[in-house]
GUTI-448383 format. One record per residue (C-alpha): residue number from 1; x, y, z. Coordinates in Angstrom, 3 decimals, padded with zeros to 6 digits. Example, Ala and Ser with C-alpha at 12.3 -4.5 7.8 and 13.67 -1.06 7.14 Angstrom:
2
SITE	nr	xx	yy	zz
SITE	1	012.300	-004.500	007.800 $
SITE	2	013.670	-001.060	007.140 $
REM end
This chain:
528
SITE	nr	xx	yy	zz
SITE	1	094.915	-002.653	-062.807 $
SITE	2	091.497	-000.692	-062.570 $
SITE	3	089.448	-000.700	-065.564 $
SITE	4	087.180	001.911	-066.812 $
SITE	5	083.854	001.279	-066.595 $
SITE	6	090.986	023.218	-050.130 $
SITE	7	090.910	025.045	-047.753 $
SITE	8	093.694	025.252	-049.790 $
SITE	9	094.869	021.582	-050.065 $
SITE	10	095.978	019.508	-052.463 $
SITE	11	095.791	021.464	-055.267 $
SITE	12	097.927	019.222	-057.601 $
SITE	13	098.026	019.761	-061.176 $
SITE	14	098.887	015.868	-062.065 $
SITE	15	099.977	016.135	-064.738 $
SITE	16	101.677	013.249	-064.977 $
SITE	17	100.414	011.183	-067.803 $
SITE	18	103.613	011.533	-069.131 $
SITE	19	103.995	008.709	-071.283 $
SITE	20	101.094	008.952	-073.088 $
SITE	21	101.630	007.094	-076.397 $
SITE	22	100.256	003.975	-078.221 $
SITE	23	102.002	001.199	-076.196 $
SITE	24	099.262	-001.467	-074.594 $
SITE	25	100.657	-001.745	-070.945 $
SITE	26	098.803	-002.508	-068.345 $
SITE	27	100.707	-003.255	-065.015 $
SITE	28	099.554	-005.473	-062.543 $
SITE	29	102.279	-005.258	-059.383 $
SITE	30	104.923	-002.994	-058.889 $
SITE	31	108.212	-004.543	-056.296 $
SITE	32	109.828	-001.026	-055.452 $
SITE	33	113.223	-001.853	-053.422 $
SITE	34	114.878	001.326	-052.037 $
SITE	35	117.824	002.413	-049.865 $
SITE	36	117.449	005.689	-048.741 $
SITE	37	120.650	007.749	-047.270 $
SITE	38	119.464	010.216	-045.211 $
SITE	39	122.328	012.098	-044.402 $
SITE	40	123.081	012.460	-048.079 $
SITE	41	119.630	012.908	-049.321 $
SITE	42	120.506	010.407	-051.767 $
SITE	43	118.134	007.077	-052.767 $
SITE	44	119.240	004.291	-054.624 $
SITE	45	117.097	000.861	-055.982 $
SITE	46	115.581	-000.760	-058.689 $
SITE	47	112.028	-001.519	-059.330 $
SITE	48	110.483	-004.767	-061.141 $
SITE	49	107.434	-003.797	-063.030 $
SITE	50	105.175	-006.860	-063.683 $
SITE	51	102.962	-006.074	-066.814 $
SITE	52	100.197	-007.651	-069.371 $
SITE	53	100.855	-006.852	-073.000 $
SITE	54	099.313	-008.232	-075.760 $
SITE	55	101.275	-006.301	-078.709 $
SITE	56	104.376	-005.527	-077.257 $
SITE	57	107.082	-004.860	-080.009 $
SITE	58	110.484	-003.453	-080.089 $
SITE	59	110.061	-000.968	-077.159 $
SITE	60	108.353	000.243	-073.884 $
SITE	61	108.987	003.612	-072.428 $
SITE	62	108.731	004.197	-068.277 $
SITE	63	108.717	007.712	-066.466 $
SITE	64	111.510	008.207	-064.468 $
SITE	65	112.637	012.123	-063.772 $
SITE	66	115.624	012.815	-065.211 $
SITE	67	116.768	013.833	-061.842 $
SITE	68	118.154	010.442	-061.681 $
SITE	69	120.646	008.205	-063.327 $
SITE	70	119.569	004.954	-064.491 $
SITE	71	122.163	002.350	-063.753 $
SITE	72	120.425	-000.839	-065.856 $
SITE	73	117.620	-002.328	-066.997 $
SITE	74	116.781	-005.746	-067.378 $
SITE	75	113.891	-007.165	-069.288 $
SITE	76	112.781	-010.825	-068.565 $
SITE	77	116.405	-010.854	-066.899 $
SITE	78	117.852	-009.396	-069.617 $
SITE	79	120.154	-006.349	-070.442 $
SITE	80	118.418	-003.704	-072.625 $
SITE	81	119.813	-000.953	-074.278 $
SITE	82	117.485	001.930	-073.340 $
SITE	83	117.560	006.228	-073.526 $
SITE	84	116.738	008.356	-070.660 $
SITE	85	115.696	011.580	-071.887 $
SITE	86	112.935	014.243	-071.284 $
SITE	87	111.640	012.135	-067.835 $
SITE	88	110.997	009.079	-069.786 $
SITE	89	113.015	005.413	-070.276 $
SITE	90	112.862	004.444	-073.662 $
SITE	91	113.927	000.720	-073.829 $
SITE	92	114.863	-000.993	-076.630 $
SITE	93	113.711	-005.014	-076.410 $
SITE	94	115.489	-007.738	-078.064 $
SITE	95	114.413	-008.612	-081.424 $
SITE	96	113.757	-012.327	-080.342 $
SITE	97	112.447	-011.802	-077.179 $
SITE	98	110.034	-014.330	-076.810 $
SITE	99	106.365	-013.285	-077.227 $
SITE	100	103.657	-013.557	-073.993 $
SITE	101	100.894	-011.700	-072.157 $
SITE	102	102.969	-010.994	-069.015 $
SITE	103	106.459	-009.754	-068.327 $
SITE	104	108.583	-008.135	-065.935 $
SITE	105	110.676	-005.178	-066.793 $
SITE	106	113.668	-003.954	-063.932 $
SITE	107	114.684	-000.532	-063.535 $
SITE	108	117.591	-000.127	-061.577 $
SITE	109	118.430	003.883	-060.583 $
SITE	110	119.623	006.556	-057.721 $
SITE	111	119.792	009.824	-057.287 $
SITE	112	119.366	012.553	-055.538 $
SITE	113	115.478	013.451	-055.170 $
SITE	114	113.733	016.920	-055.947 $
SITE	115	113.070	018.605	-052.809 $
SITE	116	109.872	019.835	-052.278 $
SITE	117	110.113	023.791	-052.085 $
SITE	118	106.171	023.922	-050.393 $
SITE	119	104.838	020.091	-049.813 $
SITE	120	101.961	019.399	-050.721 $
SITE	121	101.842	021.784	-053.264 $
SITE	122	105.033	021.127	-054.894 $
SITE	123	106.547	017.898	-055.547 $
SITE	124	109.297	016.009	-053.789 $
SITE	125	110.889	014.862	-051.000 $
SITE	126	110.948	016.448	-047.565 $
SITE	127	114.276	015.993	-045.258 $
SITE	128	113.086	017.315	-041.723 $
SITE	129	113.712	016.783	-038.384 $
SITE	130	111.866	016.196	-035.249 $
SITE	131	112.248	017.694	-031.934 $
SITE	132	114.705	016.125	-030.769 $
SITE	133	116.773	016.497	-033.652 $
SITE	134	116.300	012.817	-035.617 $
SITE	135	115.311	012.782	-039.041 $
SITE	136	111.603	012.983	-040.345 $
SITE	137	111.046	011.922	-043.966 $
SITE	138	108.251	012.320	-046.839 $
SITE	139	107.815	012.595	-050.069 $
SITE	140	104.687	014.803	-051.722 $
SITE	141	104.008	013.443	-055.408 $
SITE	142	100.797	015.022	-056.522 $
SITE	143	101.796	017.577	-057.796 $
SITE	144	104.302	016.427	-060.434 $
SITE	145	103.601	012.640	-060.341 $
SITE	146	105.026	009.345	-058.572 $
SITE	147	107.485	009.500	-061.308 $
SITE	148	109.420	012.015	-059.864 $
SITE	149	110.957	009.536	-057.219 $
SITE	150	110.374	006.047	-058.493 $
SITE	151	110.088	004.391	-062.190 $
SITE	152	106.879	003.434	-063.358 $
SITE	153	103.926	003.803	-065.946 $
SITE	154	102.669	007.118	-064.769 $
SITE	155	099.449	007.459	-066.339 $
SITE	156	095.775	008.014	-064.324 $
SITE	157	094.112	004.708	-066.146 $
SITE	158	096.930	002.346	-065.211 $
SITE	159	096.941	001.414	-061.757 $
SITE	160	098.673	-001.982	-060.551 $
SITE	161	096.429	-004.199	-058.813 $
SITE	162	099.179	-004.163	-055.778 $
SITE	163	102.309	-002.696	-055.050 $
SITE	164	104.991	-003.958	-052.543 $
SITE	165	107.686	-001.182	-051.359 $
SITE	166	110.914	-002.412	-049.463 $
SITE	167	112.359	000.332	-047.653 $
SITE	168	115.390	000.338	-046.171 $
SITE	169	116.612	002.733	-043.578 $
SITE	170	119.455	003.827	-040.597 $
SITE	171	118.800	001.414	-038.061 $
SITE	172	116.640	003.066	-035.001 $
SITE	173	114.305	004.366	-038.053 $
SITE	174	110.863	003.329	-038.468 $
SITE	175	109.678	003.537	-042.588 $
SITE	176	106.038	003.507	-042.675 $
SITE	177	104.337	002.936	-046.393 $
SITE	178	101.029	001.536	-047.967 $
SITE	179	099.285	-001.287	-047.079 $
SITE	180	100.235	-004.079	-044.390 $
SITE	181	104.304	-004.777	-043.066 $
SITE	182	104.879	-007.888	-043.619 $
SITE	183	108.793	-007.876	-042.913 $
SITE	184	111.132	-005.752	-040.829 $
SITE	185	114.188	-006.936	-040.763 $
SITE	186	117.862	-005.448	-039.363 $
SITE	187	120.956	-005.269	-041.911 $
SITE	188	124.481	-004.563	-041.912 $
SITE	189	125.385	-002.978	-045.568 $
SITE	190	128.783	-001.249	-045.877 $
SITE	191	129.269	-001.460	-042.089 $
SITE	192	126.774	000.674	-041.737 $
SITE	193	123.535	-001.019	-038.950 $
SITE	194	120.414	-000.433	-041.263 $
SITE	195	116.527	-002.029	-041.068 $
SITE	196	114.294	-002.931	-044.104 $
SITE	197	110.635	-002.600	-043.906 $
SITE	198	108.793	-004.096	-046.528 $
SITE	199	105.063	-003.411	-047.258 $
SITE	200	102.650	-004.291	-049.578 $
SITE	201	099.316	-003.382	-050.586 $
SITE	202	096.208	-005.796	-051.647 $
SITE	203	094.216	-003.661	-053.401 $
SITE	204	094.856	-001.419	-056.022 $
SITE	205	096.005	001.741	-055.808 $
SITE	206	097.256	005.522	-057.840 $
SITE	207	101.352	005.727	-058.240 $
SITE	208	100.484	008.993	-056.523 $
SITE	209	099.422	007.224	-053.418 $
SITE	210	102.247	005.270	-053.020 $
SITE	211	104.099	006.959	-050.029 $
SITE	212	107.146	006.669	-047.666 $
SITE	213	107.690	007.793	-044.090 $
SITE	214	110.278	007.836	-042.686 $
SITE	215	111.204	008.939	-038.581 $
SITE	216	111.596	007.675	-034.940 $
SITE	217	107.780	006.844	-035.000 $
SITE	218	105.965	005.541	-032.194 $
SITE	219	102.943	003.827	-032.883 $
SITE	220	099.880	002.496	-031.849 $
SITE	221	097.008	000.723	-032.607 $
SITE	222	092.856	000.097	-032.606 $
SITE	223	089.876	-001.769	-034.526 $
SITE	224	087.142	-000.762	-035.695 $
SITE	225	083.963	-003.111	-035.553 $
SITE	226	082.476	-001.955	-038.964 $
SITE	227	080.550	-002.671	-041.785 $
SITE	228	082.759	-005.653	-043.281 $
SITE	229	084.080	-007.026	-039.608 $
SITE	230	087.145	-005.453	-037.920 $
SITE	231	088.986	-002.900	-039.744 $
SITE	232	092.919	-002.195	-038.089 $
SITE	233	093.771	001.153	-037.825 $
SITE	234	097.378	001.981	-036.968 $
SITE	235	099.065	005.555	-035.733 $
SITE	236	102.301	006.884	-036.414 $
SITE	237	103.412	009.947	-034.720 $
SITE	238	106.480	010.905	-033.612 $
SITE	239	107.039	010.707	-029.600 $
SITE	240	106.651	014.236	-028.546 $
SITE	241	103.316	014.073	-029.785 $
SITE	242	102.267	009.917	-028.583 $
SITE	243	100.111	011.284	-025.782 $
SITE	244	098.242	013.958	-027.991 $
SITE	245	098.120	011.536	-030.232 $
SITE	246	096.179	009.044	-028.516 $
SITE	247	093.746	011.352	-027.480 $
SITE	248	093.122	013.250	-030.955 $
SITE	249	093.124	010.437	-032.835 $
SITE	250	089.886	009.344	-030.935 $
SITE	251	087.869	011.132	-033.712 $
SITE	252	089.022	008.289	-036.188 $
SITE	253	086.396	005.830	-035.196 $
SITE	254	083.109	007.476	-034.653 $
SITE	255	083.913	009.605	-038.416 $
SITE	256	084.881	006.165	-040.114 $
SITE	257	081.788	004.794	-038.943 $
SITE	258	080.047	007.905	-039.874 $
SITE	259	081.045	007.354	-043.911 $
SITE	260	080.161	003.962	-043.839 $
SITE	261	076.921	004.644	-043.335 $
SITE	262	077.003	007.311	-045.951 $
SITE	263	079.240	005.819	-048.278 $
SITE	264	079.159	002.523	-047.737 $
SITE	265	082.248	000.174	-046.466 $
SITE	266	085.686	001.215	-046.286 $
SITE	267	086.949	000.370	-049.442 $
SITE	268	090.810	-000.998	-048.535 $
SITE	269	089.744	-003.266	-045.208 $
SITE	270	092.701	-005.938	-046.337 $
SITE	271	095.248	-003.135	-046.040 $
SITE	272	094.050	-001.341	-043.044 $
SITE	273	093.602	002.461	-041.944 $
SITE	274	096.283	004.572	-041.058 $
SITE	275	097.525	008.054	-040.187 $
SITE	276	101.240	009.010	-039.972 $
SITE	277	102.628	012.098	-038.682 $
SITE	278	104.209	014.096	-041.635 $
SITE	279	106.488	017.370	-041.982 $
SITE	280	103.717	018.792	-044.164 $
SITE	281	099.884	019.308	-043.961 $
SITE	282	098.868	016.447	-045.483 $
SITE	283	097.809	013.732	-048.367 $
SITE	284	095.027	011.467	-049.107 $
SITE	285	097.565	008.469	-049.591 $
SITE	286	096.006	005.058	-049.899 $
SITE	287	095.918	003.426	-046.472 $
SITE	288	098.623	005.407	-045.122 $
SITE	289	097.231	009.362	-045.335 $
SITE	290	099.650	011.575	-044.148 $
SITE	291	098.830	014.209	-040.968 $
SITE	292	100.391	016.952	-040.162 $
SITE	293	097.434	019.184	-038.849 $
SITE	294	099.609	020.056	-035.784 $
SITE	295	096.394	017.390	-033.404 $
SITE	296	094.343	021.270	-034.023 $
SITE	297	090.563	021.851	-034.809 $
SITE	298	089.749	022.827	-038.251 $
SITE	299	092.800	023.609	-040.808 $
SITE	300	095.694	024.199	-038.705 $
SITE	301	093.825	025.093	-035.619 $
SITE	302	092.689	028.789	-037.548 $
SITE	303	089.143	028.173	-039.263 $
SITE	304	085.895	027.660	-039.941 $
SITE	305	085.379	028.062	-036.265 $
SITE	306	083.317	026.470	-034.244 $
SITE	307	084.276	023.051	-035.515 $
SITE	308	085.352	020.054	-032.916 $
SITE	309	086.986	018.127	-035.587 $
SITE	310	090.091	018.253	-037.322 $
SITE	311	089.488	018.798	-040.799 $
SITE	312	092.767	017.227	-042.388 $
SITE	313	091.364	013.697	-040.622 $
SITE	314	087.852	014.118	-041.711 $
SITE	315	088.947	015.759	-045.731 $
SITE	316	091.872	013.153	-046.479 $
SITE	317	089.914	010.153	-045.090 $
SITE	318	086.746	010.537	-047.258 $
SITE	319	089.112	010.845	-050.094 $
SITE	320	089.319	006.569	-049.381 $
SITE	321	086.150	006.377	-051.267 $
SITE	322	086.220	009.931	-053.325 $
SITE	323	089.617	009.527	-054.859 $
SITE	324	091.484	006.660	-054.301 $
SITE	325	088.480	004.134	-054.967 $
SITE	326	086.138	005.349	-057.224 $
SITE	327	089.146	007.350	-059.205 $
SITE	328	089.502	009.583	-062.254 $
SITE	329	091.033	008.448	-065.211 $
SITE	330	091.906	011.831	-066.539 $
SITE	331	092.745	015.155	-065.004 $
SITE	332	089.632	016.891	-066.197 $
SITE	333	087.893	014.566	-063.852 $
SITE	334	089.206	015.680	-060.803 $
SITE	335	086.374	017.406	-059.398 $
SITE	336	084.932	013.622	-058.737 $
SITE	337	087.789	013.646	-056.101 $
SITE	338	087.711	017.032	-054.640 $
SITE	339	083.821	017.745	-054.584 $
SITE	340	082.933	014.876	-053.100 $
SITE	341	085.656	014.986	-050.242 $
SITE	342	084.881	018.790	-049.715 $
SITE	343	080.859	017.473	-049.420 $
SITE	344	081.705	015.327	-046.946 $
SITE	345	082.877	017.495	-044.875 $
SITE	346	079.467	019.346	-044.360 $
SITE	347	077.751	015.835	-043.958 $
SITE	348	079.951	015.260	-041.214 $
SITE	349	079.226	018.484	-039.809 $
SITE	350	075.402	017.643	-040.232 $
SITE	351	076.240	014.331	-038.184 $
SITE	352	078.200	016.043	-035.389 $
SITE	353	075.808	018.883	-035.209 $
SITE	354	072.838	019.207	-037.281 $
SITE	355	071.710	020.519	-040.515 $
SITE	356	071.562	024.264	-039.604 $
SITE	357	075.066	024.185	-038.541 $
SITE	358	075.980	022.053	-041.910 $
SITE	359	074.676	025.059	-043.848 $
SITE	360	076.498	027.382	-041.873 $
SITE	361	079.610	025.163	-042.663 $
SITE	362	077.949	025.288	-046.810 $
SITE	363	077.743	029.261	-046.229 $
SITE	364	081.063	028.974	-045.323 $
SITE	365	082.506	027.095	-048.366 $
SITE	366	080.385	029.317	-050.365 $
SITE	367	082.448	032.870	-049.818 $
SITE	368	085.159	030.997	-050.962 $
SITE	369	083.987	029.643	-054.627 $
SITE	370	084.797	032.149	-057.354 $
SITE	371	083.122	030.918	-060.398 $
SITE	372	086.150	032.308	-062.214 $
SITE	373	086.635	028.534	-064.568 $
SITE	374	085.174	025.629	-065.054 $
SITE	375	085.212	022.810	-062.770 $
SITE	376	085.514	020.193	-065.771 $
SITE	377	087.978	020.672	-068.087 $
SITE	378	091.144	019.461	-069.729 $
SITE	379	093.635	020.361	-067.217 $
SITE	380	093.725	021.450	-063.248 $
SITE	381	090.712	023.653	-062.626 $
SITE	382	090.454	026.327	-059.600 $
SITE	383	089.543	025.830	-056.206 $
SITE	384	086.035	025.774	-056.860 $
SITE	385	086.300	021.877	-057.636 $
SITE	386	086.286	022.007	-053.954 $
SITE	387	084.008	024.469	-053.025 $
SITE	388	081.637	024.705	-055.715 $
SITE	389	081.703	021.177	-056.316 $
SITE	390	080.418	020.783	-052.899 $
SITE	391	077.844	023.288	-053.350 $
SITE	392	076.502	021.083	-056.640 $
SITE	393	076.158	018.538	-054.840 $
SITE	394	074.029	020.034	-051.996 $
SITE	395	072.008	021.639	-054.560 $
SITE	396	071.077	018.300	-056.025 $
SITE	397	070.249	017.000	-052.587 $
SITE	398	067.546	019.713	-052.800 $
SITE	399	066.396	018.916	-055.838 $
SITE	400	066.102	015.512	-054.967 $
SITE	401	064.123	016.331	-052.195 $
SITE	402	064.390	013.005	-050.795 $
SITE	403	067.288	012.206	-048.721 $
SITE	404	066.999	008.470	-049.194 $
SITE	405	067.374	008.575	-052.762 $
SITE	406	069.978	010.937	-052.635 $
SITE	407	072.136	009.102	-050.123 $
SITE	408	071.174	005.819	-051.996 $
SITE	409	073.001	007.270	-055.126 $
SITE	410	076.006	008.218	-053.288 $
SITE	411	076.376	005.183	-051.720 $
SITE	412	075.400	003.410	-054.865 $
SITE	413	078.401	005.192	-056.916 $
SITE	414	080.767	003.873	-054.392 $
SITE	415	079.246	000.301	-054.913 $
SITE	416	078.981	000.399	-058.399 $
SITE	417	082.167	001.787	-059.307 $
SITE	418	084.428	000.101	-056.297 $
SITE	419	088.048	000.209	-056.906 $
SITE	420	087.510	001.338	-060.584 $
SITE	421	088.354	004.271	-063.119 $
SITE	422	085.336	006.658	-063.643 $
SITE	423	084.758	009.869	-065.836 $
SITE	424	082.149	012.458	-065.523 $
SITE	425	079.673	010.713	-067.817 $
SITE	426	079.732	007.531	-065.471 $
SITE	427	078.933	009.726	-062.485 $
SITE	428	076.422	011.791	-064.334 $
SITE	429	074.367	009.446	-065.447 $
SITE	430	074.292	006.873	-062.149 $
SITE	431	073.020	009.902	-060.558 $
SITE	432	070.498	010.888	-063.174 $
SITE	433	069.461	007.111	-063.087 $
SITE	434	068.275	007.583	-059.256 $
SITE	435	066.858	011.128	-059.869 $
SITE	436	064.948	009.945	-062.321 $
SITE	437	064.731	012.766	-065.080 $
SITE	438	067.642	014.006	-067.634 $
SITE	439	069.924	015.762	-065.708 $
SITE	440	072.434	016.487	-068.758 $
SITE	441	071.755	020.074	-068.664 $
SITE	442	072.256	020.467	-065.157 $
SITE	443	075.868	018.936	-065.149 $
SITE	444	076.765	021.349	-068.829 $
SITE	445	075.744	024.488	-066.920 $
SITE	446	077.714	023.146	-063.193 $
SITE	447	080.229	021.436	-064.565 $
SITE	448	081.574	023.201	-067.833 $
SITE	449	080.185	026.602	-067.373 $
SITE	450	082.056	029.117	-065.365 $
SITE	451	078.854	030.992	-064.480 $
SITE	452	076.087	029.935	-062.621 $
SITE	453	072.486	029.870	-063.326 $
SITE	454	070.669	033.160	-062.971 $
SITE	455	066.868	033.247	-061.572 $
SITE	456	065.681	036.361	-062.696 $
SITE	457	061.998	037.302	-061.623 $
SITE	458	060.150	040.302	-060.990 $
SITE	459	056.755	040.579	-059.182 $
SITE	460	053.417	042.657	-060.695 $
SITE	461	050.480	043.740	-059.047 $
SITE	462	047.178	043.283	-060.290 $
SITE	463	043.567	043.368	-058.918 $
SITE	464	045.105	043.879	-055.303 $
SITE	465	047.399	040.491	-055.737 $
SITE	466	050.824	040.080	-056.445 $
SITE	467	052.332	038.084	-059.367 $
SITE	468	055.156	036.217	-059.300 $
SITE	469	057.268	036.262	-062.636 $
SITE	470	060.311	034.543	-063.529 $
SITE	471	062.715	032.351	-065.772 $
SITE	472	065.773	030.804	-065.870 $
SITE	473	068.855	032.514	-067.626 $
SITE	474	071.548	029.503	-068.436 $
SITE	475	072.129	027.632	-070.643 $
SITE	476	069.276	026.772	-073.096 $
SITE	477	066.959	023.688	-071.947 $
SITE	478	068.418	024.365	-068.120 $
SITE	479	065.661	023.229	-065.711 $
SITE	480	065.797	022.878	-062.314 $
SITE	481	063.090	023.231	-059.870 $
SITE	482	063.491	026.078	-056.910 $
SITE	483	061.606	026.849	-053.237 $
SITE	484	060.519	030.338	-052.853 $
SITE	485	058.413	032.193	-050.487 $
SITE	486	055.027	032.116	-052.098 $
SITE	487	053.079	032.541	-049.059 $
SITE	488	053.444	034.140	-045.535 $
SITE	489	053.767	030.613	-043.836 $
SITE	490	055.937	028.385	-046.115 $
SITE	491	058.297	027.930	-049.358 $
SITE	492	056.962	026.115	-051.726 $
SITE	493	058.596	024.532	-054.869 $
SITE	494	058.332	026.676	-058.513 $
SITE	495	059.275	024.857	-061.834 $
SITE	496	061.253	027.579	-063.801 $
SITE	497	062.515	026.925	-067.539 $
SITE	498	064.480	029.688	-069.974 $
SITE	499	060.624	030.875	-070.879 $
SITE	500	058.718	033.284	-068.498 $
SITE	501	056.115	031.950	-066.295 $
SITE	502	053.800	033.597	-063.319 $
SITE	503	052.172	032.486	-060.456 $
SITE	504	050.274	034.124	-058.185 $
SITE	505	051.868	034.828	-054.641 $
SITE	506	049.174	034.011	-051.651 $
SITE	507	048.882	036.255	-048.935 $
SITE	508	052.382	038.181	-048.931 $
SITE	509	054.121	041.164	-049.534 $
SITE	510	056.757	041.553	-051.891 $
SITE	511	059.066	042.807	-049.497 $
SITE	512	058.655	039.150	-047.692 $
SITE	513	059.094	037.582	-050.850 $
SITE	514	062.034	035.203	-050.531 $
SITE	515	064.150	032.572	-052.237 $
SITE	516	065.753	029.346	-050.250 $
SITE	517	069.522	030.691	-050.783 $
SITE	518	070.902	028.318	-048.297 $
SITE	519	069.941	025.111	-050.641 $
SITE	520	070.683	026.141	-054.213 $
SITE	521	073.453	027.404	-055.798 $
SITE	522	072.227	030.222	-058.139 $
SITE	523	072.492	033.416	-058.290 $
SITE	524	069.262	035.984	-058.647 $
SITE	525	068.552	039.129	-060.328 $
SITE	526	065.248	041.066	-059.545 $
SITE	527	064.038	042.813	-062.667 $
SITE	528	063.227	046.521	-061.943 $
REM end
């Protein structure tokens, strides 16, 4: 497993650290095997759960949604006597089970999943069909947790080191999952003409990620010549949409190469890129993110305008590095995920345009932050983990005011913290390590305040010149340094602290007097 060290998207509460008791588990490889009858909504499998445990005793408990019936479970081969109750599996081991760090436990269940009433958003599965009338499968997690479909330790700071899913499926059905197929295969079961597709992942990876597809697909392919040799990136889309396809996936490339450079290298190159085609807007899942933008500009074709690029693509793949790489361990956390990704999307814009049309794009996010909660906190915050978050982290670029460093500590999160489980402190403080001065307050006021930090000034004349007075009003100890209008020809950086200071403004009016708006996220009160 790891260790520790919104546009109106994926706002998932996960709150799925269900099982969240005493036992030591720690799984290394889930083997998910699962038939899925279409016509009767209806899946049916088992799933060995490969574990380390150093003080396992007379029981383990698993989350599995009581929307399902468990048929058996076997623990190093053996029956178990077990309770399914309240969305967990409660097994009971045998008193003389022998004693060792690793084990496997088998869960074997069906059911009929929950469909999902408004994928993403809500949790479950999603029966569709295309065009021409064949079925077109998904399943949307996040918002209730993988265990609402499959068995397994759903908990944020667990994550196997791989998972391999065997899907099997109505023959003429393509099931596309994480990671790289290693086996399709055609079956005859019950005289009916099915095919298996089994994948598997290399890396680790969330329970949330783990994903099925499931349509007619046609697919093709590409590499991409980047920063750790060729990377394969794969397309899934259903036919109707193969020629569109080929030509609006073209953006893939030149944006992966884009956060690379930012970011550093892809983090999953062993298991590949790829999009498939879903019957809802979309997911970040690992190596396999689901699209269903419609091949439109922006969100769904409608906004911000003036953009080339399609922002599902662009949001869900920097979630690779902000999300499903460096990943939270706890839900409070998840503006680490959402922040970053929604940044990203303004650097991009700065790459495809330039850095007056990424603060249009800023501007833009801004109107939509609302300052109504706190972006860090014990359970799902508001949307301004997207927006705001992404407005912290320009601010800090300002204060920086040095784009190398800056972009070094970005990048340098990613390397640090590769394929790990990170909280707010560990981002905090690599960030304050590069900036150079204590940045604590900074992150109390951004990140656990609702309210933002007010610059309140007011200007005096004396002598013929005008006086420039002003303070910070946060929280006490906030500091953070500001560019203002101090002269006709240029801003010019001003150090305020909760105390008053003045300055003397050179050659300018007070009506010219102005405050760089577009790089800090404040908000300012002249005092009359």
């Amino acid at each position: 497993m790891k260790v520790v060290s919104r546009y109106f998207l994926l706002v998932i509460l996960l709150i799925f650290s269900k099982t969240i008791f005493s036992q030591e588990l720690d799984v290394r490889f889930y083997d998910l095997t699962l038939d899925i009858d279409i016509e009767s909504k209806f899946i049916s499998g088992n799933n060995k759960i490969h574990f380390h445990s150093k003080n396992l005793n007379d029981s383990i408990k698993i989350d599995l949604s009581n929307q399902f019936v468990v048929d058996s479970v076997l623990f190093l081969n053996q029956k178990c006597e077990y309770v399914h109750k309240n969305d967990v599996i409660k097994v009971y081991l045998a008193k003389n089970f022998k004693k060792k760090d690793n084990y496997i436990l088998n869960v074997f269940y069906k059911g009929k999943p929950i469909i999902a009433e408004r994928p993403p958003w809500s949790g479950g599965f999603v029966w569709e069909k295309d065009a021409n009338g064949d079925p077109w499968v998904g399943v949307a997690c996040q918002g209730d947790g993988a265990s609402i479909w499959w068995p397994n330790h759903d908990n944020l700071n667990d994550e196997p080191d791989s998972v391999r899913l065997s899907i099997t499926v109505p023959k003429g059905l393509k099931a596309v999952s994480n990671g790289n197929l290693i086996l399709n295969k055609d079956t005859v079961i019950n005289k009916k003409e099915k095919s298996t597709f089994i994948w598997k992942t290399i890396n680790p990876i969330n329970n949330y990620n783990v994903t099925l597809n499931i349509a007619n697909y046609k697919s093709f392919s590409d590499t991409l010549n980047g920063h750790l040799g060729l990377l394969h990136l794969d397309y899934y889309v259903l036919p109707e949409d193969y020629v569109k396809a080929k030509s609006h996936f073209s953006q893939v490339s030149p944006m992966l190469h884009f956060f690379e450079d930012k970011f550093g290298p892809y983090p999953f190159y062993e298991d590949g890129y790829c999009l498939v085609q879903t019957p809802y807007l979309g997911m970040e899942h690992q190596s396999c993110i689901a699209y269903g933008n419609k091949f439109k500009k922006g969100y769904l074709g409608n906004y911000p305008e003036n953009i080339d690029f399609d922002f599902i693509i662009i949001h869900e793949t920097a979630h690779e590095w902000w999300g499903n790489s460096v990943s939270m361990g706890d839900i409070g956390d998840m503006w680490i995920h959402e922040s970053f990704a929604t940044y990203s999307e303004a650097l991009y814009v700065e790459e495809m345009y330039s850095y007056n049309e990424m603060i249009t794009y800023l501007n833009y996010q801004k109107n939509k932050i609302l300052n109504d909660v706190p972006i860090k906190s014990e359970k799902f915050s508001s949307t301004d983990m997207y927006y705001k978050g992404s407005w912290i982290l320009h601010t800090l670029r300002s204060c920086f005011n040095n784009d190398s460093m800056w972009f070094d500590a970005i990048k340098g999160i990613q390397l640090e913290f590769k394929h790990q489980i990170v909280d707010t402190y560990d981002v905090v403080k690599y960030i304050e390590t590069h900036y150079g001065n204590d940045l604590t307050v900074f992150f109390q006021q951004y990140l656990f305040k609702a309210e933002l930090p007010v610059f309140e000034y007011f200007i005096t004349k004396r002598d013929k010149r005008n006086y420039l007075n002003f303070r910070w009003k946060a929280l006490p100890g906030f500091e953070m340094p500001l560019l203002v209008k101090i002269n006709e020809l240029e801003f010019d950086w001003v150090y305020p602290t909760e105390n008053w200071k003045e300055i003397e403004l050179l050659n300018i009016k007070e009506k010219d007097f102005k405050i760089a708006n577009d790089l800090f996220l404040i908000n300012v009160k002249k005092i009359k």
